[in-house]
LUMLO-792924 format. One record per atom (N, C-alpha, C): residue number from 1; residue in one letter; atom name; x, y, z. Coordinates in pm, 1 decimal, padded with zeros to 6 digits. Atoms other than C-alpha are relative to their C-alpha. Layout:
N
[NUM; "A"; "CA"; [X; Y; Z]],
...
REM end
This chain:
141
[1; "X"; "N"; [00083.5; -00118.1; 00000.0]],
[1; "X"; "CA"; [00000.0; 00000.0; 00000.0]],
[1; "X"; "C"; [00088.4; 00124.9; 00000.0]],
[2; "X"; "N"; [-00140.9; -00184.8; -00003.1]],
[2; "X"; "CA"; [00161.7; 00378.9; -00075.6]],
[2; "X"; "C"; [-00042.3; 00054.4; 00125.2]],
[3; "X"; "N"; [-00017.6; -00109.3; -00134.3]],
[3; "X"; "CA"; [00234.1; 00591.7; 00243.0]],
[3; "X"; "C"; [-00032.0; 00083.1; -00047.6]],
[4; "X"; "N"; [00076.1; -00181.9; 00041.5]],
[4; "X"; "CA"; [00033.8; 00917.4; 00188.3]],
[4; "X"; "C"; [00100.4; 00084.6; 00141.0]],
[5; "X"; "N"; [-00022.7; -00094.9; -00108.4]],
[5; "X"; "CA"; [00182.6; 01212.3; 00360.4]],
[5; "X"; "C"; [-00063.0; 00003.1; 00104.3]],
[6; "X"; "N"; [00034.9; 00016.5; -00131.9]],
[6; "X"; "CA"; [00098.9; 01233.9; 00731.6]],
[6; "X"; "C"; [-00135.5; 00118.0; -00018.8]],
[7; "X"; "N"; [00087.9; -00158.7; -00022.7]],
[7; "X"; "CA"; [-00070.1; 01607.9; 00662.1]],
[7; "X"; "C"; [-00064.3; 00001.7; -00184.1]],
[8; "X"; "N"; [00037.2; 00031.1; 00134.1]],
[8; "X"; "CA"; [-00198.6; 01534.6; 00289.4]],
[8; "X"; "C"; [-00116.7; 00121.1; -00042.2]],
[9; "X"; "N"; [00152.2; -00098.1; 00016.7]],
[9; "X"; "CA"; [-00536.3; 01730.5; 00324.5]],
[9; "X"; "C"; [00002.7; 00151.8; -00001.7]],
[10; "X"; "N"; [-00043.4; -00199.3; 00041.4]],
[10; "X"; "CA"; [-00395.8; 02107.1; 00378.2]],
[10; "X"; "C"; [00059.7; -00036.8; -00087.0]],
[11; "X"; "N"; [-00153.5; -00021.3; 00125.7]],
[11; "X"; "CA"; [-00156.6; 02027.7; 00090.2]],
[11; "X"; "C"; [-00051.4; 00021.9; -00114.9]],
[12; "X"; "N"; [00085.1; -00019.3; 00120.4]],
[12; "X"; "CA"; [-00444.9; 01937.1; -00130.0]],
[12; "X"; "C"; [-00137.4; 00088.7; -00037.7]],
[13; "X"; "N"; [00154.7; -00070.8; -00021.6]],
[13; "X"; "CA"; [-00781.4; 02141.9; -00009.8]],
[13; "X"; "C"; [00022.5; 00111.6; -00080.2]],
[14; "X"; "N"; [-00005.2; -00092.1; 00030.0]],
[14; "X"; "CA"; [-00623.8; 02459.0; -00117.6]],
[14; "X"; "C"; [-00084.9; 00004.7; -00152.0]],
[15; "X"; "N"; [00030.1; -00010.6; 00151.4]],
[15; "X"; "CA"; [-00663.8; 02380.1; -00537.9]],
[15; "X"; "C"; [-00163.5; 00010.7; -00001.3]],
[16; "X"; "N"; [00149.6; -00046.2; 00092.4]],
[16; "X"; "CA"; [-01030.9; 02331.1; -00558.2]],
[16; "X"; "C"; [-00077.4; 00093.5; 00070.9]],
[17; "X"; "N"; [00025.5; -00095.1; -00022.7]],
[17; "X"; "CA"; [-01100.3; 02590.5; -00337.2]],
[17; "X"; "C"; [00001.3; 00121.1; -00074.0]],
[18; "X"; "N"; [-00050.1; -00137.4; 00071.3]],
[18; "X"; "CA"; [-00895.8; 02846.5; -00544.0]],
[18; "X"; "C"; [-00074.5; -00026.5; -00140.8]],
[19; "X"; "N"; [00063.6; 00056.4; 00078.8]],
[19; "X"; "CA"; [-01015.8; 02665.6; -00825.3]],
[19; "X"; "C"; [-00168.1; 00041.8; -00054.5]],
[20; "X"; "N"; [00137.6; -00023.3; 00003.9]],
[20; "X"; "CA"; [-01423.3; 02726.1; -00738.0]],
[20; "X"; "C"; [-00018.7; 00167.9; -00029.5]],
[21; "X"; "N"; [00058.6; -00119.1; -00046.1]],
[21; "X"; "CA"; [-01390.5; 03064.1; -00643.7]],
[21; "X"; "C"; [00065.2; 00070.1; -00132.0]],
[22; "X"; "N"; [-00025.2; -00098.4; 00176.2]],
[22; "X"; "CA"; [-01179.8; 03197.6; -00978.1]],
[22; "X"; "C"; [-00032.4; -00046.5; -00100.4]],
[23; "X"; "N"; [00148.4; -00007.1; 00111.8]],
[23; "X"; "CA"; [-01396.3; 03034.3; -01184.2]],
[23; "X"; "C"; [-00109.8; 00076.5; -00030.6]],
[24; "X"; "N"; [00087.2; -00049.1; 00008.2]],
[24; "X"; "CA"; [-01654.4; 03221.3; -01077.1]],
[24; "X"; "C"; [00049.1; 00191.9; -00024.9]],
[25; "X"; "N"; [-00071.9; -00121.5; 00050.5]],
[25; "X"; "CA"; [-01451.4; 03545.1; -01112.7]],
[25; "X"; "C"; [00040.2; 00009.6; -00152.8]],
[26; "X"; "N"; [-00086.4; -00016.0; 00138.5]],
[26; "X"; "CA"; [-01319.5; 03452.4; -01448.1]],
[26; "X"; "C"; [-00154.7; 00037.8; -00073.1]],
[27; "X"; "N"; [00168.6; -00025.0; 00037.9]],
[27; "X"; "CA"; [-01717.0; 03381.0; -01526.0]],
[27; "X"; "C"; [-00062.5; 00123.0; -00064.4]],
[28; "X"; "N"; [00021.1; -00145.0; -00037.9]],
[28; "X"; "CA"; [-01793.3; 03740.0; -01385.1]],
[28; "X"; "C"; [00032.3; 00106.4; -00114.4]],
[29; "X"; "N"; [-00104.4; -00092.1; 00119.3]],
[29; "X"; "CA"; [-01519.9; 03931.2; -01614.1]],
[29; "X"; "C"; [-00040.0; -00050.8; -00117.4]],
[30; "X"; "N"; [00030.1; 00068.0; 00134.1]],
[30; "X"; "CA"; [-01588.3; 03694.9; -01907.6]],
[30; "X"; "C"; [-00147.9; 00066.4; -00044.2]],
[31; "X"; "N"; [00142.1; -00037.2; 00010.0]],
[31; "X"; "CA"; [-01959.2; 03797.8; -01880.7]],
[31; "X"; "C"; [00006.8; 00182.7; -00055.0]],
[32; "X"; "N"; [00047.9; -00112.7; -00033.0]],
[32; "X"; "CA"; [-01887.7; 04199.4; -01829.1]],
[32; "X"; "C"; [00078.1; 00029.3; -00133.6]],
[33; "X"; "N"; [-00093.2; -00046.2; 00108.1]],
[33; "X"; "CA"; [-01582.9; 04204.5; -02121.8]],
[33; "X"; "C"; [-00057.5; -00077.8; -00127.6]],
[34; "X"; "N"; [00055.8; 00110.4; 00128.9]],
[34; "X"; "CA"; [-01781.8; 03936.7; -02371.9]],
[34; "X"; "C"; [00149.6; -00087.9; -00030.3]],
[35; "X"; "N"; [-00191.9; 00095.4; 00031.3]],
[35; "X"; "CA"; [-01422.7; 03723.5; -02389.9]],
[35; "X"; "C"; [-00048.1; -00135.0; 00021.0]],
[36; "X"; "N"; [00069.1; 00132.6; 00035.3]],
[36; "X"; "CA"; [-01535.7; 03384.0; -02518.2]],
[36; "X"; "C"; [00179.9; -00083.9; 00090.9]],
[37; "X"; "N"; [-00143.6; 00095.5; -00054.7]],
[37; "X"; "CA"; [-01136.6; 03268.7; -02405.4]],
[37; "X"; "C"; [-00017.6; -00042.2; 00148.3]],
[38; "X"; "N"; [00038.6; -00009.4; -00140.3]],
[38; "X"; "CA"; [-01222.7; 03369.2; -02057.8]],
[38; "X"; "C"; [-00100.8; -00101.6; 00071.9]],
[39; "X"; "N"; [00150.8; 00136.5; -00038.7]],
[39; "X"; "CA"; [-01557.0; 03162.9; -02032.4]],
[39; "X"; "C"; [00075.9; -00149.5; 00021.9]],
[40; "X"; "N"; [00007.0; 00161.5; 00028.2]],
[40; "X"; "CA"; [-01404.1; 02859.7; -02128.8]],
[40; "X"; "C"; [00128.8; -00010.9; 00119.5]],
[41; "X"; "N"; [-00106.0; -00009.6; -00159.2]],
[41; "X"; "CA"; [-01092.3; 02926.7; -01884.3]],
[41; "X"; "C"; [-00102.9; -00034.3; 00123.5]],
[42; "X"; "N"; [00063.7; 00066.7; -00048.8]],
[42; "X"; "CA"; [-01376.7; 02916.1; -01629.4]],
[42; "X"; "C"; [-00024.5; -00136.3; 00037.4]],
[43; "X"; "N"; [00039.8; 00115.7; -00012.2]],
[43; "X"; "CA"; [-01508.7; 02617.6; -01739.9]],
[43; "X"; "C"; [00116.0; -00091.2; 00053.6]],
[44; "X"; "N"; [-00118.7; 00130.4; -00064.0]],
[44; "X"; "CA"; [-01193.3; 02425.2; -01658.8]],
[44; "X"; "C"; [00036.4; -00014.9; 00098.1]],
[45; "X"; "N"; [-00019.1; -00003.3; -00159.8]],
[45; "X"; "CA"; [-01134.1; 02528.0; -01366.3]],
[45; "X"; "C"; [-00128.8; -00056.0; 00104.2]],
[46; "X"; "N"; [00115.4; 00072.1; -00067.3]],
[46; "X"; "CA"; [-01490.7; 02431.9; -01254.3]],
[46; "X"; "C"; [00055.9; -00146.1; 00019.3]],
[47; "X"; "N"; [00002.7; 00162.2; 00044.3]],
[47; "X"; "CA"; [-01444.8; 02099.0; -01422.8]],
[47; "X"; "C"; [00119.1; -00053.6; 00042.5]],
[48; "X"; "N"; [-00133.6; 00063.3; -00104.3]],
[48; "X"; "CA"; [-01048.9; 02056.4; -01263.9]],
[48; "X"; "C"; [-00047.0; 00014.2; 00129.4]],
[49; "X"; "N"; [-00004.3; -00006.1; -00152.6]],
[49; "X"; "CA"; [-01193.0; 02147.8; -00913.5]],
[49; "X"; "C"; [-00087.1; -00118.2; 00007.9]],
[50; "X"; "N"; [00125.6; 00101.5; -00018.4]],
[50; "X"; "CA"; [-01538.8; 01905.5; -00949.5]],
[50; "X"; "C"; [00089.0; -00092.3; -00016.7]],
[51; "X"; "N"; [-00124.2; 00089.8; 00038.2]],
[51; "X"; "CA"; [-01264.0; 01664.3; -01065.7]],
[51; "X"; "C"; [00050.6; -00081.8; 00118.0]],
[52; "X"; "N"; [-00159.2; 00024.8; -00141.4]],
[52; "X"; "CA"; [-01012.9; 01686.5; -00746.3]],
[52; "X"; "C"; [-00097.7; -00004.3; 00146.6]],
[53; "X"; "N"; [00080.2; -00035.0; -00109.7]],
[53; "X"; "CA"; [-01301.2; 01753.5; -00529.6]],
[53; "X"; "C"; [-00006.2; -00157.9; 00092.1]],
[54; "X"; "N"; [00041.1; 00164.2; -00076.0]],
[54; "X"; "CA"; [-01391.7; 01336.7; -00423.9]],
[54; "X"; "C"; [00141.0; -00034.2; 00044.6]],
[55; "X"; "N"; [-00106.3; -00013.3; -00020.2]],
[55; "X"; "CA"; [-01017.1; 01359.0; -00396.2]],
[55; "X"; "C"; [00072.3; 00035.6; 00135.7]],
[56; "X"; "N"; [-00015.5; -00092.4; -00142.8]],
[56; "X"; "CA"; [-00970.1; 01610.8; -00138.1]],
[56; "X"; "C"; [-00070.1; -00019.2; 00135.7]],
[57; "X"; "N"; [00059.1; 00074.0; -00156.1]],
[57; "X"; "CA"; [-01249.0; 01498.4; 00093.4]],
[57; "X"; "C"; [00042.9; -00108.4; 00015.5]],
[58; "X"; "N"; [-00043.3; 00145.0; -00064.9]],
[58; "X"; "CA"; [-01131.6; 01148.7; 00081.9]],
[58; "X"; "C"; [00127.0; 00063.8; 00090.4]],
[59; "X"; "N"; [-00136.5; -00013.1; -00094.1]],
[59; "X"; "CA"; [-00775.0; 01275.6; 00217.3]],
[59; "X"; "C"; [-00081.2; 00069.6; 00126.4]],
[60; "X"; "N"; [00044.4; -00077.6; -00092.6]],
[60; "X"; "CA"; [-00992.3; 01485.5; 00464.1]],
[60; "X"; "C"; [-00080.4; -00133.0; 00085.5]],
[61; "X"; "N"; [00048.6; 00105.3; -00081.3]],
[61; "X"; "CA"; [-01171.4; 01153.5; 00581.7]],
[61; "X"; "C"; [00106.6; -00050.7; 00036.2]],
[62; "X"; "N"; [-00144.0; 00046.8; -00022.4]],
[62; "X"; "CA"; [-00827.9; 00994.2; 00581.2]],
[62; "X"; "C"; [00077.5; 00034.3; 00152.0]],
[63; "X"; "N"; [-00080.2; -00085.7; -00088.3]],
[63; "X"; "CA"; [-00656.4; 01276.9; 00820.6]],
[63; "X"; "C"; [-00115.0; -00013.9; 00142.7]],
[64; "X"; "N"; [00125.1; 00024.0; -00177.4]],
[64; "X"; "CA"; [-00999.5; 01251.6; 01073.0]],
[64; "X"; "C"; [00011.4; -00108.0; 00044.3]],
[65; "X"; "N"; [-00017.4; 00101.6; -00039.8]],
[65; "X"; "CA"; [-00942.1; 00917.3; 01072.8]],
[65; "X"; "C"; [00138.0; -00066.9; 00064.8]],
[66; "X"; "N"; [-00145.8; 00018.2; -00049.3]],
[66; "X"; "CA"; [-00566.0; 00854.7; 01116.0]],
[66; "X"; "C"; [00056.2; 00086.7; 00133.1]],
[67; "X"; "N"; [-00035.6; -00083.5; -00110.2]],
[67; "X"; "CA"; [-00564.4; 01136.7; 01363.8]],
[67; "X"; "C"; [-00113.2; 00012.5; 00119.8]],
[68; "X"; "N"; [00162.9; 00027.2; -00059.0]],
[68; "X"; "CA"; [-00942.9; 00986.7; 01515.6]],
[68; "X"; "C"; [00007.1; 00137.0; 00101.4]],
[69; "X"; "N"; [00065.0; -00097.4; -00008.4]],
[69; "X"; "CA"; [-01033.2; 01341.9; 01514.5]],
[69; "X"; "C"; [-00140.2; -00015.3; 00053.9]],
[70; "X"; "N"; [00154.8; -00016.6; -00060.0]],
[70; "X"; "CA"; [-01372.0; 01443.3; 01699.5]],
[70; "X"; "C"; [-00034.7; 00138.7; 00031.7]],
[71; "X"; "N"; [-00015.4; -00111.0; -00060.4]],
[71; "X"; "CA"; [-01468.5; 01758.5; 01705.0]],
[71; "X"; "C"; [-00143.5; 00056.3; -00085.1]],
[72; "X"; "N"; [00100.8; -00049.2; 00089.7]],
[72; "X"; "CA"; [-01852.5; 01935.6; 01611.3]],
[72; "X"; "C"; [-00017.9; 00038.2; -00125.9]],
[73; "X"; "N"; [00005.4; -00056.9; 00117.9]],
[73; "X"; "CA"; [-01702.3; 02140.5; 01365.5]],
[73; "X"; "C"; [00040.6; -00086.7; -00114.4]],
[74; "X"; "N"; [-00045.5; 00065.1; 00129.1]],
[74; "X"; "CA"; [-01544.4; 01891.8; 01140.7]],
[74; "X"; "C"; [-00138.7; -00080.3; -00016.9]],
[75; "X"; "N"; [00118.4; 00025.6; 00039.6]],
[75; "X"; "CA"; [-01899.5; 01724.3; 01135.5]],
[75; "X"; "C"; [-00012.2; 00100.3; -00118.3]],
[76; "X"; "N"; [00006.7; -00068.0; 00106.3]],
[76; "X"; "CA"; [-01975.0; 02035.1; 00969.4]],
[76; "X"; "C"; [00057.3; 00048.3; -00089.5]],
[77; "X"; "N"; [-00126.8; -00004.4; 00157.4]],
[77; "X"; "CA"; [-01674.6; 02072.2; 00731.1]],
[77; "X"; "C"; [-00045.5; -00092.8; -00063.1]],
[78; "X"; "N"; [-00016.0; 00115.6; 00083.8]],
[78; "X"; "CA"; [-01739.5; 01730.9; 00634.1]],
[78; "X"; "C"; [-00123.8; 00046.0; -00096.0]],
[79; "X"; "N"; [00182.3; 00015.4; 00047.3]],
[79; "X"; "CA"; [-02144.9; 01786.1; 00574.1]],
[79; "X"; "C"; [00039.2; 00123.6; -00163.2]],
[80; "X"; "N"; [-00025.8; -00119.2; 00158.5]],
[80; "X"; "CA"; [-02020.5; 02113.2; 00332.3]],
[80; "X"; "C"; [00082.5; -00073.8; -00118.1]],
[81; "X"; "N"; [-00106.1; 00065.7; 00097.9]],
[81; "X"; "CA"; [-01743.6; 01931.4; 00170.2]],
[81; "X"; "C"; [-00080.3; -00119.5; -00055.5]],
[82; "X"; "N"; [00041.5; 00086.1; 00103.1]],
[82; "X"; "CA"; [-01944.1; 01627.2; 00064.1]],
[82; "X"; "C"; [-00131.6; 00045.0; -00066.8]],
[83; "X"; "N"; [00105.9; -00039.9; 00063.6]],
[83; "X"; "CA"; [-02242.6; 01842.9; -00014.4]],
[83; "X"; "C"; [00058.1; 00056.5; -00183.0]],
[84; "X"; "N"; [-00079.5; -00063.6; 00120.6]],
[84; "X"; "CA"; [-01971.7; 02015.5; -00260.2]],
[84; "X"; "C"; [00002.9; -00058.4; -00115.9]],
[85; "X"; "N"; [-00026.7; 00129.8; 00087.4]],
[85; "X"; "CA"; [-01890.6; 01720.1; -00405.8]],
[85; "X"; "C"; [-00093.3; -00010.3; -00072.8]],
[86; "X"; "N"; [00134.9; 00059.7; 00081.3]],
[86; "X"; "CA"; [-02191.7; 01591.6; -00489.1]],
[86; "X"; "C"; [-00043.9; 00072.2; -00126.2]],
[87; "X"; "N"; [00051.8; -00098.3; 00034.6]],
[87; "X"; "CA"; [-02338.2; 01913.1; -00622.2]],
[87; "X"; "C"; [00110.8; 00030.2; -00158.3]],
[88; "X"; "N"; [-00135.6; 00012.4; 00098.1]],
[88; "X"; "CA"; [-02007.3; 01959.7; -00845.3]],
[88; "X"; "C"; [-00033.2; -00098.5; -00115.1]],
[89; "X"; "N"; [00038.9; 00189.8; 00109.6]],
[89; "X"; "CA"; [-02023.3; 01576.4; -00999.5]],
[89; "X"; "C"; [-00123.6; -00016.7; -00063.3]],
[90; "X"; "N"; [00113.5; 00002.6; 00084.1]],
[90; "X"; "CA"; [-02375.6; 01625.4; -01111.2]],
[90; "X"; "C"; [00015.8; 00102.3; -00059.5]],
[91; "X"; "N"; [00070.3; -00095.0; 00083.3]],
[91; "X"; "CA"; [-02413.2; 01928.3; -01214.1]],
[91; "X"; "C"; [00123.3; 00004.4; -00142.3]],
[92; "X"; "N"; [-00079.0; 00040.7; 00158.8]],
[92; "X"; "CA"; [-02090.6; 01826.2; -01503.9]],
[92; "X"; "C"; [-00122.9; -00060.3; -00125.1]],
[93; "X"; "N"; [00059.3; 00054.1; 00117.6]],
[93; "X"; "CA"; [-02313.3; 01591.0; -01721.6]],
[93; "X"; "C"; [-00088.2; 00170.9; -00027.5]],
[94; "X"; "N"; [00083.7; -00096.1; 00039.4]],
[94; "X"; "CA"; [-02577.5; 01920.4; -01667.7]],
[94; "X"; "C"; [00109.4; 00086.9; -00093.9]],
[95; "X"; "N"; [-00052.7; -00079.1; 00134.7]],
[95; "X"; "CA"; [-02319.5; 02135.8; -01849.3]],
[95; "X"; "C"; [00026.5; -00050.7; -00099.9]],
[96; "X"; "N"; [00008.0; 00112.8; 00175.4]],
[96; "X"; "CA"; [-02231.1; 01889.8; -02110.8]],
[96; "X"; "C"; [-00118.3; 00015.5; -00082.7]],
[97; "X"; "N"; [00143.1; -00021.7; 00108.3]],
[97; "X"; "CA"; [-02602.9; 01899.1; -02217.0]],
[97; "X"; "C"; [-00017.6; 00121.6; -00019.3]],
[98; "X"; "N"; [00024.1; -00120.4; 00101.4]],
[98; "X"; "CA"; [-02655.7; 02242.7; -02194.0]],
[98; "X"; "C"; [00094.0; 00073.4; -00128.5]],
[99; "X"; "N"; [-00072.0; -00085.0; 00099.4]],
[99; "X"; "CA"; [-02358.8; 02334.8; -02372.6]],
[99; "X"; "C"; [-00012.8; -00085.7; -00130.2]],
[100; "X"; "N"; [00022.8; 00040.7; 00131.4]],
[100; "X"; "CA"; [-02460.3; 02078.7; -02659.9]],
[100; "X"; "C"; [-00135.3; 00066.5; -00046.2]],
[101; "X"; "N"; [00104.3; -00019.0; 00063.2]],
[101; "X"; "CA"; [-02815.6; 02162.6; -02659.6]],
[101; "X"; "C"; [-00056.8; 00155.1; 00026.4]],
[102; "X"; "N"; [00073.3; -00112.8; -00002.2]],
[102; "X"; "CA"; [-02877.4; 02522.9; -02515.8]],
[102; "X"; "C"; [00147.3; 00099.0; 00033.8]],
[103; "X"; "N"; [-00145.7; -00039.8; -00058.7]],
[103; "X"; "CA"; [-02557.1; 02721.4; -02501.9]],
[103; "X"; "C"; [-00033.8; 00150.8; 00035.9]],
[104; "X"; "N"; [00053.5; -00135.2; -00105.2]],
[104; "X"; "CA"; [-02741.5; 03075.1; -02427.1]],
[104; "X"; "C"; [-00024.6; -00006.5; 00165.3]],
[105; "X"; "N"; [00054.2; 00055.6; -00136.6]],
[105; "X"; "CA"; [-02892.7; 02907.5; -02132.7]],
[105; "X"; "C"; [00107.5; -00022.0; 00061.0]],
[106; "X"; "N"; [-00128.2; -00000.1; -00075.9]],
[106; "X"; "CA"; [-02515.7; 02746.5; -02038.5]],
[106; "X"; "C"; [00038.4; 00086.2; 00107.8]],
[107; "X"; "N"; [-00044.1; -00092.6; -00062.3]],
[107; "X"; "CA"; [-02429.5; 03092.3; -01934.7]],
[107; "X"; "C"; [00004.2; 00041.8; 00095.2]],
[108; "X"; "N"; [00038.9; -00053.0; -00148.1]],
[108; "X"; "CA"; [-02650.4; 03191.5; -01656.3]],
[108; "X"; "C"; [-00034.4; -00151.7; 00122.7]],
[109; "X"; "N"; [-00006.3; 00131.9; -00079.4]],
[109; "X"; "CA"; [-02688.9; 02803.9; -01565.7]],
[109; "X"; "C"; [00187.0; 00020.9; 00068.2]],
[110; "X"; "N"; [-00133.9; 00038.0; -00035.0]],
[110; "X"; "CA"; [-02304.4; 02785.8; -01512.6]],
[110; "X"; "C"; [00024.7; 00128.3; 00139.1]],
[111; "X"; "N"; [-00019.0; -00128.8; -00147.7]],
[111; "X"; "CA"; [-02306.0; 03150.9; -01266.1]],
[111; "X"; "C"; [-00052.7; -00058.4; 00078.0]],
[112; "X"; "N"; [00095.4; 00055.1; -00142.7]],
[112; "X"; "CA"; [-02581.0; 02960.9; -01065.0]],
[112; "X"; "C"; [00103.3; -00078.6; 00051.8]],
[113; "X"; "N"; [-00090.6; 00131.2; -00091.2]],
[113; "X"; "CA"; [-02326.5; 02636.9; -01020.4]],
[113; "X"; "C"; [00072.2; 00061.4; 00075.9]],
[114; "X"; "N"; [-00114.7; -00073.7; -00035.1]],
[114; "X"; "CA"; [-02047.6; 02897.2; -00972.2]],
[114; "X"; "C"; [-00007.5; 00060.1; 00158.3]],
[115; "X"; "N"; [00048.5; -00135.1; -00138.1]],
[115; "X"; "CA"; [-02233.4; 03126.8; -00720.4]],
[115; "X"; "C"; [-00010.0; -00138.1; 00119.0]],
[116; "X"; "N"; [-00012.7; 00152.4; -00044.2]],
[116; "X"; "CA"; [-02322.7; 02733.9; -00544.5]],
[116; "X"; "C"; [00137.7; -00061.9; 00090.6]],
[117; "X"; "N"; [-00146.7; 00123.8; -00017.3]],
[117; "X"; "CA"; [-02026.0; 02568.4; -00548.4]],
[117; "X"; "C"; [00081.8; 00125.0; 00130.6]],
[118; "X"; "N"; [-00098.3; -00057.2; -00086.0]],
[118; "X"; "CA"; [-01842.3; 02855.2; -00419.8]],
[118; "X"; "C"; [-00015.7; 00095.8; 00134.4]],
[119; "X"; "N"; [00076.1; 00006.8; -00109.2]],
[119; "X"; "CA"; [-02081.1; 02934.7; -00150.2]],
[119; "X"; "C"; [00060.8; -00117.9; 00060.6]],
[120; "X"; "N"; [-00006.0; 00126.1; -00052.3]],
[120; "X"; "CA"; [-02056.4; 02559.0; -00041.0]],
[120; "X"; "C"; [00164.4; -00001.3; 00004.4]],
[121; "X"; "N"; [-00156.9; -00044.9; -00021.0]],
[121; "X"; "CA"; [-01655.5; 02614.3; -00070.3]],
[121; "X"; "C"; [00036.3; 00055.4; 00113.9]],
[122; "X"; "N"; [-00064.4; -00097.2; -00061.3]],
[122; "X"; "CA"; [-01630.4; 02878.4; 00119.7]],
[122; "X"; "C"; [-00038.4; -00015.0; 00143.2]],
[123; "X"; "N"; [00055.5; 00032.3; -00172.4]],
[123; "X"; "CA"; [-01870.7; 02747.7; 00455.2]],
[123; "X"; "C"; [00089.6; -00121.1; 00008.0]],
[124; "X"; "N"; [-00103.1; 00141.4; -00033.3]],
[124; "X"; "CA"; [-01641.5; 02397.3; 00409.9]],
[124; "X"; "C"; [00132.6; 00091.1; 00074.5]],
[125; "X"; "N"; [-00130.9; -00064.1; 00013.4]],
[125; "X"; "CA"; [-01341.3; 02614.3; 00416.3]],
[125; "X"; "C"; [00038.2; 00101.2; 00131.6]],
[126; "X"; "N"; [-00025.5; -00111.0; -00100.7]],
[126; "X"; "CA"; [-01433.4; 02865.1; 00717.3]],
[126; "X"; "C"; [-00007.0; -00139.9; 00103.5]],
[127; "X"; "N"; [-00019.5; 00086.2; -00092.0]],
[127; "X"; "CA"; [-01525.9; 02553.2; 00897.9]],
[127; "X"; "C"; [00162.1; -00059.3; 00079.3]],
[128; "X"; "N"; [-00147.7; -00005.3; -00025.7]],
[128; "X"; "CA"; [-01221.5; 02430.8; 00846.7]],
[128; "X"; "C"; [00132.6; 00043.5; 00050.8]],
[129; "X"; "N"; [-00111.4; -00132.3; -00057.6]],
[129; "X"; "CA"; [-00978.0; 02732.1; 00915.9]],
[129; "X"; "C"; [-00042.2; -00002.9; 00135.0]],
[130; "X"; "N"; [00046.1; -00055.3; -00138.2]],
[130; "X"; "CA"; [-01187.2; 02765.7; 01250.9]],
[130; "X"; "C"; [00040.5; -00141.6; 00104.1]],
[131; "X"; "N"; [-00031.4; 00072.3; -00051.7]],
[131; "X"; "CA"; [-01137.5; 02427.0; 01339.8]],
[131; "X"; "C"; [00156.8; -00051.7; 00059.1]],
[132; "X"; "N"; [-00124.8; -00001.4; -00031.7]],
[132; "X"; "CA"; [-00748.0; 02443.4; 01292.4]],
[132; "X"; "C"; [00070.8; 00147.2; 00112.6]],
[133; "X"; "N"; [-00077.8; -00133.9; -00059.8]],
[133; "X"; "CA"; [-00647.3; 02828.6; 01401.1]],
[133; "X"; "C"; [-00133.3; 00013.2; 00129.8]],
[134; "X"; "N"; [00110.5; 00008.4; -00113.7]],
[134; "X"; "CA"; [-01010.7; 02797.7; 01668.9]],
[134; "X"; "C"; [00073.8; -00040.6; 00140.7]],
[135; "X"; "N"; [-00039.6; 00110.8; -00144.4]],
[135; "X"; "CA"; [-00900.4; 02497.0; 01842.1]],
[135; "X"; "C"; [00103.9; -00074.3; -00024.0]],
[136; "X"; "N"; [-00161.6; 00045.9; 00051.1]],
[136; "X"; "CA"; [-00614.4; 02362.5; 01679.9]],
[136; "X"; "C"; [-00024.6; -00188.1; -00014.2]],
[137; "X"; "N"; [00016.2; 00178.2; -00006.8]],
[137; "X"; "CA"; [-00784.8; 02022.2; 01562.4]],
[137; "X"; "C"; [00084.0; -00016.2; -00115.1]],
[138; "X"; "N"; [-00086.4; 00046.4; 00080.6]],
[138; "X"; "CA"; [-00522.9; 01845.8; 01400.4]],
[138; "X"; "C"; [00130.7; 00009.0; 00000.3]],
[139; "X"; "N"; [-00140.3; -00024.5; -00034.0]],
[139; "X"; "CA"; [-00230.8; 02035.9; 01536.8]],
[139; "X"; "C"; [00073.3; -00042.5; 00109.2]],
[140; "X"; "N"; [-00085.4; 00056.7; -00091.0]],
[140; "X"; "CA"; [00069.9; 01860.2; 01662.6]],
[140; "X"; "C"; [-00003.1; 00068.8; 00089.4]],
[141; "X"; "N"; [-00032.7; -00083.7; -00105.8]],
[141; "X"; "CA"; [00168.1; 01959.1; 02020.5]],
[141; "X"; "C"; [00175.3; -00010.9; -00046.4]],
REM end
């Protein structure tokens, strides 16, 4: 079996965080400048974070587990982070179809995921921070 890094989960959470949230910025600008390059920049970054996302929480189950973490708030990191997931992984096939069959529609469908996702990002993510710099779950003595 491969040895994963001891601390794996800060190493990897960062990307689809940064990932969700300048998508939805690139989105934003793409929308206000009409820059078809921009849009599709977006899109990849959606589609690399939804990607890495089942990724990142597994190492985050991993680290609660190897370090049999207990603590309220990571309940609720977890509950955001696999809501993320989920939400992410479906709503791909949904852009696939709209962008074959309605690609006006795409547009303001894809801000909704964006605005979504990186909502649901960002409550995983405060959880998180609060749980390490709060109470220091996870940190060596």
């Amino acid at each position: 079996m491969i040895e994963l890094p001891a601390h794996l989960h800060p190493m990897v959470v960062h990307f689809p965080i940064a990932l969700f949230i300048m998508g939805l910025l690139f989105e934003v600008v793409s929308l206000l400048i009409k820059h078809e390059g921009i849009h599709k920049a977006a899109v990849y970054m959606y589609v690399a974070a939804a990607l890495l996302t089942p990724f990142v929480v597994r190492t985050g189950i991993w680290e609660a587990e190897k370090l049999s973490l207990n603590h309220p708030l990571l309940d609720q990191h977890s509950q955001y982070a696999v809501r993320l997931m989920w939400f992410s992984l479906m709503s791909l096939p949904v852009l696939w179809f709209l962008n074959r069959e309605f690609r006006k529609t795409l547009r303001w469908v894809f801000v909704i995921l964006l605005l979504i996702s990186s909502v649901l990002v960002s409550i995983a993510a405060d959880k998180g921070g609060r749980m390490v710099y709060e109470y220091g779950v996870g940190v060596e003595e």
